[in-house]
N, C-alpha and C positions, 0 to 999 in steps of 0.2 A: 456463418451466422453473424451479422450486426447488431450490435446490443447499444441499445438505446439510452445517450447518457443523460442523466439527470442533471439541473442547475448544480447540487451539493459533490455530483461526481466531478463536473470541473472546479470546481471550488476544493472539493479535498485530492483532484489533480496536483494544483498548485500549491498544496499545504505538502504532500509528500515529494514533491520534485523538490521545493529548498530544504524540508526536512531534511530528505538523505543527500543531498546536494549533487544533485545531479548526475549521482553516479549509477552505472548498473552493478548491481551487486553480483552481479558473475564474472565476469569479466574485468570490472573497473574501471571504465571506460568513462570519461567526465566529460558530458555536451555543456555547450555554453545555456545560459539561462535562454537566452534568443533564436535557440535551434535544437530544437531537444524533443521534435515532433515524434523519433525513434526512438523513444522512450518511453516504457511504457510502468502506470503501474499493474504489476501485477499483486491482484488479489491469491492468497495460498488458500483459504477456503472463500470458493464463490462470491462474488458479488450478489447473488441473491438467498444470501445469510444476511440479513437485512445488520443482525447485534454486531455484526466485525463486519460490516459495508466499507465505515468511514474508522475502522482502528488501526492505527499507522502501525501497530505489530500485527498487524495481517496482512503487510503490501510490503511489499520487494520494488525497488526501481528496477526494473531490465528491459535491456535492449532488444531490438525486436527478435534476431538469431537468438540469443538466450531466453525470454519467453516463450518461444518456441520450443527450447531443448526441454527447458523445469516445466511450464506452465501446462504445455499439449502434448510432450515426448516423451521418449524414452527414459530421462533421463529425470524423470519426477520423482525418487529416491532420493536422489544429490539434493533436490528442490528442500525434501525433508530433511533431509542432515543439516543445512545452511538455514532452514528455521528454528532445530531445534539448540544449534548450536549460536545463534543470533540472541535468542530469547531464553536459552536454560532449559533443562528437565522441565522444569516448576511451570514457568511461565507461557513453555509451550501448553504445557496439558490445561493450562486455567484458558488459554488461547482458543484450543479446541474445545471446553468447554461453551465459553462463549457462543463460540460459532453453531453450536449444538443446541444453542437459547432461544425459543423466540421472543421476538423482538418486532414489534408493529412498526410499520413502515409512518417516518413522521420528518417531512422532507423541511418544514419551517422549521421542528426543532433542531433538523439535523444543520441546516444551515445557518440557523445562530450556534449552536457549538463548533461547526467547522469557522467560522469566519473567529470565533474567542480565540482558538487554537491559532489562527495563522497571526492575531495581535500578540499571544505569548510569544510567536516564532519572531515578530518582531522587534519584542521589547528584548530579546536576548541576542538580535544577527544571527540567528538560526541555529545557535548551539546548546540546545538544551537536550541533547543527547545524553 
C-alpha cells in the first residue's frame, strides 16, 4: 500500500533525519545527509494518529531491513522495548497516551510548527537532544 505523503511529512522527514542524525536506530548504520533515501522514518504509532504524526518521540530513523523487522515483523516486541527504553516508563505511557488523542488534522499549522522546530535544530547544529 502507498501512502500518500503530505507537504509537512517531507518537511518533518527532514527535521527527524538531522534530528537523530542520520542514523537507524537498530542497527546504527549512519547514511550521508546526500544519500539517505534508505531511510526511513518510522512512525511507532501510525501516521494516521494525526496528535503524534509530526512527534519526534514517535519516530525511530530505520533502515529499510530494520523497518521491516520492528515496523511489519516479527520482531515488533524489540520495536517496543527500544521505545520504551528510548523514552522511559513515564514518557512512553504519556506517548501512547497522546497517540490515543484526537487531534484534527491541521496541515498550515502543522507546518509552521515543523519548520519552528527545524530553526531550533538550527540555532543549536542539531543537538538539542
Amino acid at each position: 500500500m502507498k501512502v500518500k505523503l503530505r507537504k509537512t511529512d517531507r518537511l518533518f522527514r527532514e527535521y527527524a533525519l538531522r534530528f537523530y542524525n542520520y542514523t537507524c536506530a537498530r542497527c546504527h548504520t549512519r547514511y550521508a545527509p546526500d544519500n539517505c533515501r534508505g531511510l526511513h522514518v518510522s512512525h511507532y504509532w501510525s501516521r494516521s494518529r494525526e496528535n503524534t504524526r509530526f512527534d519526534i518521540e514517535n519516530v525511530s530513523l530505520l533502515c529499510y531491513g530494520c523497518h521491516i523487522a520492528w515496523g511489519h515483523g516479527d520482531q515488533r516486541d524489540e520495536y517496543t522495548d527500544h521505545m520504551r527504553t528510548k523514552l522511559g516508563e513515564r514518557r512512553f505511557e504519556m506517548l501512547r497516551a497522546r497517540a490515543h488523542t484526537y487531534k484534527r488534522r491541521d496541515d498550515k499549522l502543522d507546518e509552521v510548527a515543523i519548520k519552528e522546530m527545524l530553526k531550533e535544530l538550527e540555532k543549536t547544529d542539531g543537538k538539542i537532544r
